[in-house]
C-alpha positions in Angstrom: -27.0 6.8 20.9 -23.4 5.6 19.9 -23.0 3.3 16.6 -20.7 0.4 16.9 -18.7 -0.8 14.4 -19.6 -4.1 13.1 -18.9 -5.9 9.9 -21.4 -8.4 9.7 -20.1 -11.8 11.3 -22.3 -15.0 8.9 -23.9 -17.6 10.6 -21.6 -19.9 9.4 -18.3 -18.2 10.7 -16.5 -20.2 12.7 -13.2 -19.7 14.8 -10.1 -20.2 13.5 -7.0 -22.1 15.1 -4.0 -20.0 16.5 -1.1 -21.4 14.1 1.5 -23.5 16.4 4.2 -21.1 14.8 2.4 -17.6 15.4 4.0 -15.0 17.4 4.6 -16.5 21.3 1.9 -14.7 24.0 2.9 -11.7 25.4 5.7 -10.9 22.3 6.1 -8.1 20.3 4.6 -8.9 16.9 6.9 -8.1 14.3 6.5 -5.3 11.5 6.1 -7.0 8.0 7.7 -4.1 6.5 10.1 -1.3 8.5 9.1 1.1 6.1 5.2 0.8 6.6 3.7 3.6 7.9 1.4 1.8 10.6 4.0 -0.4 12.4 7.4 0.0 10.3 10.4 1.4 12.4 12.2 2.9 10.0 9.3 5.1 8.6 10.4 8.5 10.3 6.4 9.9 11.1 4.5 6.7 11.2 2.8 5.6 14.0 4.9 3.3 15.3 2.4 0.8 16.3 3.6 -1.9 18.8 1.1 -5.1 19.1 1.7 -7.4 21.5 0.1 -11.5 20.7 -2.8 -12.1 23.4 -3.2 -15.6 24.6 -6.0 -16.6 21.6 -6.6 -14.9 18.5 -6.6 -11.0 19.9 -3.7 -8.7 20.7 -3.0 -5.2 22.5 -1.5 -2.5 20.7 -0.6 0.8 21.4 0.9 4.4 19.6 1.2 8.1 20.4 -0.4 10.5 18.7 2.2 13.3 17.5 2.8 16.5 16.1 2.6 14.7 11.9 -0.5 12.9 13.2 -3.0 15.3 13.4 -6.2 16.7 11.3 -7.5 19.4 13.1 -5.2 21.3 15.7 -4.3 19.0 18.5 -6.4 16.2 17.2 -5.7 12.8 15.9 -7.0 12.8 12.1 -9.9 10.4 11.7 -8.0 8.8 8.8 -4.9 8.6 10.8 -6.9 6.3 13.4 -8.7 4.4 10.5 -5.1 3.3 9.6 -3.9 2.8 13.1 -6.8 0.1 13.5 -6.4 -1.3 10.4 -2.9 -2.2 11.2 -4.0 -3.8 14.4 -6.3 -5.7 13.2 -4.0 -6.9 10.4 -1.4 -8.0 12.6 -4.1 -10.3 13.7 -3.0 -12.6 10.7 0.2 -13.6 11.8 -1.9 -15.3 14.6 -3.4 -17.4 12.2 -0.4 -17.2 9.5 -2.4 -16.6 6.9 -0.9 -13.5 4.6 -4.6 -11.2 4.4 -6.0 -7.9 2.7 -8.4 -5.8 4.0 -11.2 -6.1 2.3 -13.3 -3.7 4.3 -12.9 -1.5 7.3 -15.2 0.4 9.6 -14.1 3.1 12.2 -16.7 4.8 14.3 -14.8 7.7 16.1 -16.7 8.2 19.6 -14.2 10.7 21.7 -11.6 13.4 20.3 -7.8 11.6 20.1 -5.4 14.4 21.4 -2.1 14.7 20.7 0.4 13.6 22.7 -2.2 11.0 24.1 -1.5 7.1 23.9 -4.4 5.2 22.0 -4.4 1.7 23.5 -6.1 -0.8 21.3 -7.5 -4.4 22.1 -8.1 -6.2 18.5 -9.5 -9.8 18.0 -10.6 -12.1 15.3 -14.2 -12.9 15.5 -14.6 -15.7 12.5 -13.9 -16.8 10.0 -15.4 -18.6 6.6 -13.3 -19.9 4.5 -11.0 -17.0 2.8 -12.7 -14.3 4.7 -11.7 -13.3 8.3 -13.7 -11.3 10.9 -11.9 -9.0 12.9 -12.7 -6.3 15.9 -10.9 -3.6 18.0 -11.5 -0.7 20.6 -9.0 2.1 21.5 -9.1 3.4 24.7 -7.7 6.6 26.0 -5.3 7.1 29.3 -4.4 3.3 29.7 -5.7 0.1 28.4 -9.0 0.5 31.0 -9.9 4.0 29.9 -12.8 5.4 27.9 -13.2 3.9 24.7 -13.0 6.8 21.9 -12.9 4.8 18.5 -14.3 1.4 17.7 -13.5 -0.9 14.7 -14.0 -3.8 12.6 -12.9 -5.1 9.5 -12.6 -7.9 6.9 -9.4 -9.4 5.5 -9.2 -12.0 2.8 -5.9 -14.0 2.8 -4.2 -14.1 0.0 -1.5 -16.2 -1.9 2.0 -14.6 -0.7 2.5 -13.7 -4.3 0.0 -11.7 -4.7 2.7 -9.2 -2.0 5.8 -10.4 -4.2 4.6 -10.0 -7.6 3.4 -6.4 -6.6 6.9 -5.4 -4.5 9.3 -2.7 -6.7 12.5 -4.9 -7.3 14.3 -3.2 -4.8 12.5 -5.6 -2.3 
């Protein structure tokens, strides 16, 4: 019996609009940060994630797991995917353009990541009430078809954008 991740969606969720001025479909959502370690370009060993804007509230994403990516010898470390989906599923908010924390997040690891393998994740907002947004993702192994080996969900609550500048070192 497999678990599936699910943070629990209220009755009274409802789905939210995609914002007239998020990302076009089918473009490369952008890093909020080049240094972040999830999607950032200029972080040397981060994943690298690229996430490209589905045609409603969802997105694909995809990184290789490497040589600084894994736990036990030739495996993705569990925490390393917990972060990989949790920047998927936050780049979810710029679909909505709503600046979001996570609030909670759920991984359920069903297959072995190897390195060297491509994790191709689908991610998708399920709800949302009020503050609180509802989010899910899958990552599948050899393409975007292939077995699913981790499933997540999470919840973000948006947040003023100064809650990200008041908390910035200077140097930003």
């Amino acid at each position: 019996m497999s678990r599936i991740a699910t943070t629990t969606l209220p009755a009274d969720a409802v789905m939210p609009d995609r914002h007239p001025k998020a990302p076009a479909i089918g473009s490369q959502i952008p890093s909020h940060f080049g240094h972040c370690f999830g999607c950032g370009e200029l972080h040397q060993s981060g994943l690298h994630l690229v996430a490209i804007a589905g045609s409603n509230l969802d997105l694909t994403g995809k990184f290789t797991v490497t040589e600084n990516h894994q736990g036990a010898p030739g495996l993705a470390h569990g925490g390393l995917l917990s972060l990989a989906f949790d920047e998927a599923l936050g780049k979810l908010m710029w679909l909505i353009r709503s600046p979001a924390v996570t609030a909670r997040l759920e991984t359920d690891f069903l297959k072995p990541v190897p390195m060297g393998t491509t994790l191709h994740i689908t991610a998708r907002i399920t709800g949302q009430v009020n503050r609180k947004v509802y989010t899910a993702a899958e990552g599948r192994l050899g393409g975007p078809d292939g077995e699913i080996a981790v499933k997540a969900a999470a919840l973000f609550v948006i947040v003023p954008m100064s809650h990200f500048l008041e908390n910035a070192p200077k140097e930003y």
